[in-house]
N, C-alpha and C positions, 0 to 999 in steps of 0.2 A: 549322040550322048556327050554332054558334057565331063569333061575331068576334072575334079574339083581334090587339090592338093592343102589335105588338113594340117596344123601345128606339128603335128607330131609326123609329119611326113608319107600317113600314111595318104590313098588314092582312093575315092570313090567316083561312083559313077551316078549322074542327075541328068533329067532330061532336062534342055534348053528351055529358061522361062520360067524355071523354078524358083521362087520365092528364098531369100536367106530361113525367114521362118518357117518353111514347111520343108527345107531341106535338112534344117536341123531338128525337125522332127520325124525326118524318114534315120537321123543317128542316134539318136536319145529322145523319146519323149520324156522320161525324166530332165535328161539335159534343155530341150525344150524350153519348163519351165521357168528354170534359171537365166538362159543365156537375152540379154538387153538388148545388145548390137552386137556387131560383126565386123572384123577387120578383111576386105577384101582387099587384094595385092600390096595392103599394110594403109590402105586408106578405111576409115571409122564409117560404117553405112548404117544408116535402116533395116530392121531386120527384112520391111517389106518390101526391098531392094530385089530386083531381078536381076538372076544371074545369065547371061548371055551368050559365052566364051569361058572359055579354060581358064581357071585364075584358082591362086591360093587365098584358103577362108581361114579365120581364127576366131571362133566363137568368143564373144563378150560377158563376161556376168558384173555382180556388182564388185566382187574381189579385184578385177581390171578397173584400172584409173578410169580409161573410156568407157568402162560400163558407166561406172557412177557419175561418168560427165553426163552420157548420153540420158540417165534415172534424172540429174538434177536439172538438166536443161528443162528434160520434161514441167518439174515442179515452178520454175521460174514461167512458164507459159499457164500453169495452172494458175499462181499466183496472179498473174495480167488480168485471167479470164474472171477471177472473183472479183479484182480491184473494179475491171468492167459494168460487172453484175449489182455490184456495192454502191456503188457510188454513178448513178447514170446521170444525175443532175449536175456533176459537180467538172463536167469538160474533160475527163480523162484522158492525155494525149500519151503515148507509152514511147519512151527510150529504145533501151535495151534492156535485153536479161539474161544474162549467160549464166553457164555454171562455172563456180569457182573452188579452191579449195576447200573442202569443208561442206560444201552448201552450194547457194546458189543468191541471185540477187536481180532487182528488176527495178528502172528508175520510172520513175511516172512524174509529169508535168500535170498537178490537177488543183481544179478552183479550191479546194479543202485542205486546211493543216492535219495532218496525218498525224495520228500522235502512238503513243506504246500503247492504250487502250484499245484503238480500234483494230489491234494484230490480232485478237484472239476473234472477234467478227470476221475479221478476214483468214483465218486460220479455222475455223470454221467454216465458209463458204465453200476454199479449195479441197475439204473435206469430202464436202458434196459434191465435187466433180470429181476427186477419186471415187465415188461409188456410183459414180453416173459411168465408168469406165467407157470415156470417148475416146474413141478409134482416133488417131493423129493421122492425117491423108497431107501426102505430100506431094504439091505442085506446080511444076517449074511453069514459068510465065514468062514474057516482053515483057522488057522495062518499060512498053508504053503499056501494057498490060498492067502490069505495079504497081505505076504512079496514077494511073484513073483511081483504081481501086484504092489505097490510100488518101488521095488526094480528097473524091465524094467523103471518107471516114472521117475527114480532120486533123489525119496524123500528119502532122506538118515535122515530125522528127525521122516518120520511116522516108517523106519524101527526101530530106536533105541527104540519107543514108543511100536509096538507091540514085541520088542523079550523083553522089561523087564515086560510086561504081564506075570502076573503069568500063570503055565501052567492049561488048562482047562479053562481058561477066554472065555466067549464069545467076538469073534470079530467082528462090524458091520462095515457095509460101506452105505453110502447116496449119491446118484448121482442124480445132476439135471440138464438135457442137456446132456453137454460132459465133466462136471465136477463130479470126484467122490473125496469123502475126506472120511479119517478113523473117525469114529465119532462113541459115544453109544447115541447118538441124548437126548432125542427126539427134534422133530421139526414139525412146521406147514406143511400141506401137500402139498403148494403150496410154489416160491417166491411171487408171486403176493398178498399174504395176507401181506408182508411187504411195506404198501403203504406210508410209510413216514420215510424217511432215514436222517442222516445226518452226515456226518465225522466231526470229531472234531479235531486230534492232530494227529500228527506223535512222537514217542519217540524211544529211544533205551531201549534194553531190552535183558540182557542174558539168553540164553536160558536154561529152568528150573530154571531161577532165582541164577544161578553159578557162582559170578565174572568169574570164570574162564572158565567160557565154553565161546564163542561164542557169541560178541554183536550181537543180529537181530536187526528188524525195527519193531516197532510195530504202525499200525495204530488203533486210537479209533474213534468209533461212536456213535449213537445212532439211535432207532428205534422207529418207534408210528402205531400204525392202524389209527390213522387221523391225515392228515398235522394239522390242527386245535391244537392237545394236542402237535404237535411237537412244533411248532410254539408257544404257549406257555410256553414249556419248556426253547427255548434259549430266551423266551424274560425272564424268570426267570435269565437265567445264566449270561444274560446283566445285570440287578439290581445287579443280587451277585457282578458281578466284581467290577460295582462303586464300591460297600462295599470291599471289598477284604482288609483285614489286611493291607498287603504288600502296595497296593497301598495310603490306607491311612495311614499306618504308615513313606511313605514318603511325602504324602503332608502336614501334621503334626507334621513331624519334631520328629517323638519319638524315633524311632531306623531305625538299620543300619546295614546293612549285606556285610561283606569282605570278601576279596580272600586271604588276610591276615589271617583268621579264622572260614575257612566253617563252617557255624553250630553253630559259638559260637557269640550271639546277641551281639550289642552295642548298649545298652541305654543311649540316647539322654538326656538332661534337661527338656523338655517338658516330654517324657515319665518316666523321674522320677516322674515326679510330680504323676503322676498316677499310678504307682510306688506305691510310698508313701502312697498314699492316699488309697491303698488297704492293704498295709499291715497295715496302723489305725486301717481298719475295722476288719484284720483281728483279729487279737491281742486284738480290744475290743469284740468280740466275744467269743473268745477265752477266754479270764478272766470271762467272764459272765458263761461259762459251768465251770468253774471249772481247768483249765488249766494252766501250769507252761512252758512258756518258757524256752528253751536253748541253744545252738549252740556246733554242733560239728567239728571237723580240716576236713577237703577236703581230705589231704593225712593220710592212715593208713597203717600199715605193713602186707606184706604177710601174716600173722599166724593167725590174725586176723581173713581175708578175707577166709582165709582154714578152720578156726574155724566155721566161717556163710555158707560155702558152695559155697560162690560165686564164688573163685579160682575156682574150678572145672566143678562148672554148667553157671557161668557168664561171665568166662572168654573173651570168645572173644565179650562182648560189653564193657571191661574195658579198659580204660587208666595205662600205668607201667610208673616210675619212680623205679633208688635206691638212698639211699641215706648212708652212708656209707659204702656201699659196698653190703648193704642189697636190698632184693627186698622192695617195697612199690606201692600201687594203690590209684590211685584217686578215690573219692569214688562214685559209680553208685548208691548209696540207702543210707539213713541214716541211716537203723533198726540197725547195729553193733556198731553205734556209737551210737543210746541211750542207748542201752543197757549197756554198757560199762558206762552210767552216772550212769545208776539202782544199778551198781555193786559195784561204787565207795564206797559206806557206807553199813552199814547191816541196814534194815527198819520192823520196827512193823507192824502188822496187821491194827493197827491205824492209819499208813500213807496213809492207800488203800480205794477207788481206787487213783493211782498218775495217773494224766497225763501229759507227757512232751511232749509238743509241739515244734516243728521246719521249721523254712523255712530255709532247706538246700538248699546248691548249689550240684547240683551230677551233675555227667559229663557219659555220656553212647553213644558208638560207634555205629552212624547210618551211613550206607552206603550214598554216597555221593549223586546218586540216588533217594534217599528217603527224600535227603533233603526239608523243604518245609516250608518258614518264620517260622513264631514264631509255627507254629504245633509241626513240626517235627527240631527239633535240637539238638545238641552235649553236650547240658547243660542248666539247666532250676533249679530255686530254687522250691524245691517242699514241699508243703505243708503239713508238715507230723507230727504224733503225734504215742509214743507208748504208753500206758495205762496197767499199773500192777494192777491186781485187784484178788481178794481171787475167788475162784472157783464159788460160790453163788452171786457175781457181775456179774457173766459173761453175761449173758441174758439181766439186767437191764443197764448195763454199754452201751451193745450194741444198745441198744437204745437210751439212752442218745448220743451216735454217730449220729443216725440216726437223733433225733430230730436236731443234730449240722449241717447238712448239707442239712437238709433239709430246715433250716431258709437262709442258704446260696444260696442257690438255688433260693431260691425262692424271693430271693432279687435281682438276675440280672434276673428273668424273666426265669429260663432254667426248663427245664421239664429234669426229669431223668426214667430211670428205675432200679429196684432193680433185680439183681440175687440172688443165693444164691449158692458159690463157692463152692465145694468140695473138698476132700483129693485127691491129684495129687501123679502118680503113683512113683515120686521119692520124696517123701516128709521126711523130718525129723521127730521127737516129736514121742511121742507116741502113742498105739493108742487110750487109753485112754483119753490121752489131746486131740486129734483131735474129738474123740465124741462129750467130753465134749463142744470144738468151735462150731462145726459143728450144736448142736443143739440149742445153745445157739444163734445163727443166726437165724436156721429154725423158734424158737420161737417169735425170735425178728421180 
């Protein structure tokens, strides 16, 4: 008999070979119903995973994040099998499809422009494979096994996927029907536990994310265990939109986005004012901790930029300019240029701690893509301050940060969370000075 050590610590007893799903219905057939997947010894399974050996189980539903990966995976393998079913004339070659926040999403390579119409056809099809409720059978193969079986289908994207498999990888396959896809799952054991679907957007998307590989198509969704919580979600995404920046930054007249300069905002008279009226706050904030504003140039010379690192590790999100003949960059980050304020004079121990505050303007290359109103753009004044301080400020200083932002915060109502960053494997400094930060943080 197996020992099988549940969340709550407590011990039961299963005979060897027992199924995740038929041992969680020798503890709850109610619970049963509910539970998606199974965490065994803290890895994500299939419920119709065989259990072998002693190990701790933690039943899944959809309230657990991997329940609802393992429900929307499922849907993203529905959605392939209707694209399949839809469209047989049209060369279907399939991507990927994982689940994501939210939802889930699946890219297809196929002879037909996919347009927002044909979602609700295909939104319907995957309908009818939730009530067809096909069992998902999962099984592991050779890579010379995978790449026949792909290769005879035509899927020339799952081939490129298993030969850059390292060698020795385990390869799985899930077939539900007459649809089988490469997948290391997991997933619900039926379609039919995906009772509530809903396709949201069509987008392009190259594949592995390569400008230069290959625009696909990619469709998004989303999935629920009850119309009810679906149904409440887009009545949420209704509210969002009224609120949507974009939209009310144009029925208010604050800014303005052109073809003239993707990415780079035009603020309005109205959105000045508010504008304005933030950087007041900020600045008397700012004086209140102790803070010394500055301003530094936009453009700086290469040598600079090779001096800070960014030539080499930042390069492709910078803007170039020369300007006598020299290179120069726009600048993506302030930190070179405070520094460079620090440097201008020699300072006493009595000066410390200095903090120099800045609302720069920096400019950083986002794919065109990615673009997304005031979120995501090509240049944004950023809020930024460096702080010199003697070794024995370091802990207290960083707190004093923390109390600064956390008054800010807590003046437009935003809840945050605090990490605490680490030394990154191409990092500068020493590694004395990164202890020193690093605990100086942990403390704080």
């Amino acid at each position: 008999m197996l020992k099988i050590t549940m969340k709550d610590g407590a011990v039961r007893e299963a005979e060897a070979g027992i199924s995740i799903q038929d041992f969680v219905k020798q503890v709850s057939n109610s619970l049963a119903k509910k539970v998606l997947a199974a965490k065994v010894d803290g890895e994500t399974k299939d419920l119709t995973t065989v259990l072998d050996k002693d190990c701790k189980v933690e039943f899944l539903t959809f309230d657990d994040e991997d329940g609802r990966w393992a429900l929307r995976h499922t849907a993203s393998h529905i959605l392939a099998q209707a694209v399949k079913r839809l469209y047989k004339d049209a060369n279907v070659r399939l991507a990927i499809g994982p689940a994501i926040d939210n939802g889930f999403y699946y890219d297809f390579d196929i002879d037909r422009q996919l347009t927002e119409a044909d979602l609700a056809d295909i939104e319907k099809e995957m309908k009818k494979i939730v009530k067809e409720n096909l069992k998902l059978e999962r099984k592991e193969v050779s890579r010379e096994e995978a790449l026949k079986f792909f290769e005879e289908k035509g899927e020339t994207y799952k081939v490129e996927l298993i030969n850059d498999l390292p060698e020795g990888e385990k390869i799985t396959m899930y077939t539900q029907g007459e649809f089988t896809d490469l997948c290391a799952g997991p997933h619900v054991v039926s379609t039919g536990k995906v009772k509530a679907l809903k396709l949201m957007s069509i987008a392009g998307a190259y594949w592995r994310g390569d400008e230069h590989n290959k625009m696909l198509q990619r469709i998004y969704g989303t999935a629920f265990e009850k119309q009810a919580d679906l149904d409440a979600y887009l009545h949420m995404l209704e509210e969002a939109k009224k609120r949507d920046h974009r939209k009310l930054g144009k029925q208010l007249d604050l800014f303005s986005l052109h073809e003239e300069g993707p990415g780079f905002p035009f603020f309005h008279p109205n959105g000045m004012v508010i504008r304005n009226e933030l950087i007041n706050y900020w600045r008397d904030v700012h004086r209140r901790y102790g803070y010394q504003e500055i301003k530094t140039p936009i453009i700086l010379n290469r040598q600079l930029w090779e001096t800070s690192g960014h030539w080499d590790h930042y390069k492709e999100n910078m803007y170039f300019t020369k300007i006598d003949g020299e290179d120069y960059a726009i600048k993506p980050m302030n930190c070179p240029g405070g520094m460079l304020v620090y440097n201008s004079k020699q300072h006493s121990y009595r000066d410390l701690p200095l903090r120099l505050g800045e609302l720069g303007l920096v400019h950083r290359h986002e794919k065109s893509g990615e673009l997304h109103g005031l979120f995501r753009v090509r240049n944004f004044t950023q809020d930024d301050a460096h702080l010199f301080v003697t070794p024995d400020q370091v802990e207290q200083e960083i707190q004093h940060t923390i109390d600064l932002f956390d008054e800010v915060y807590n003046t437009f109502g935003l809840t945050y969370v605090a990490e605490l960053s680490t030394r990154p494997d191409d990092s500068m400094g020493t590694d004395e000075d990164w202890e020193l930060a690093t605990n100086g943080l942990r403390k704080a």
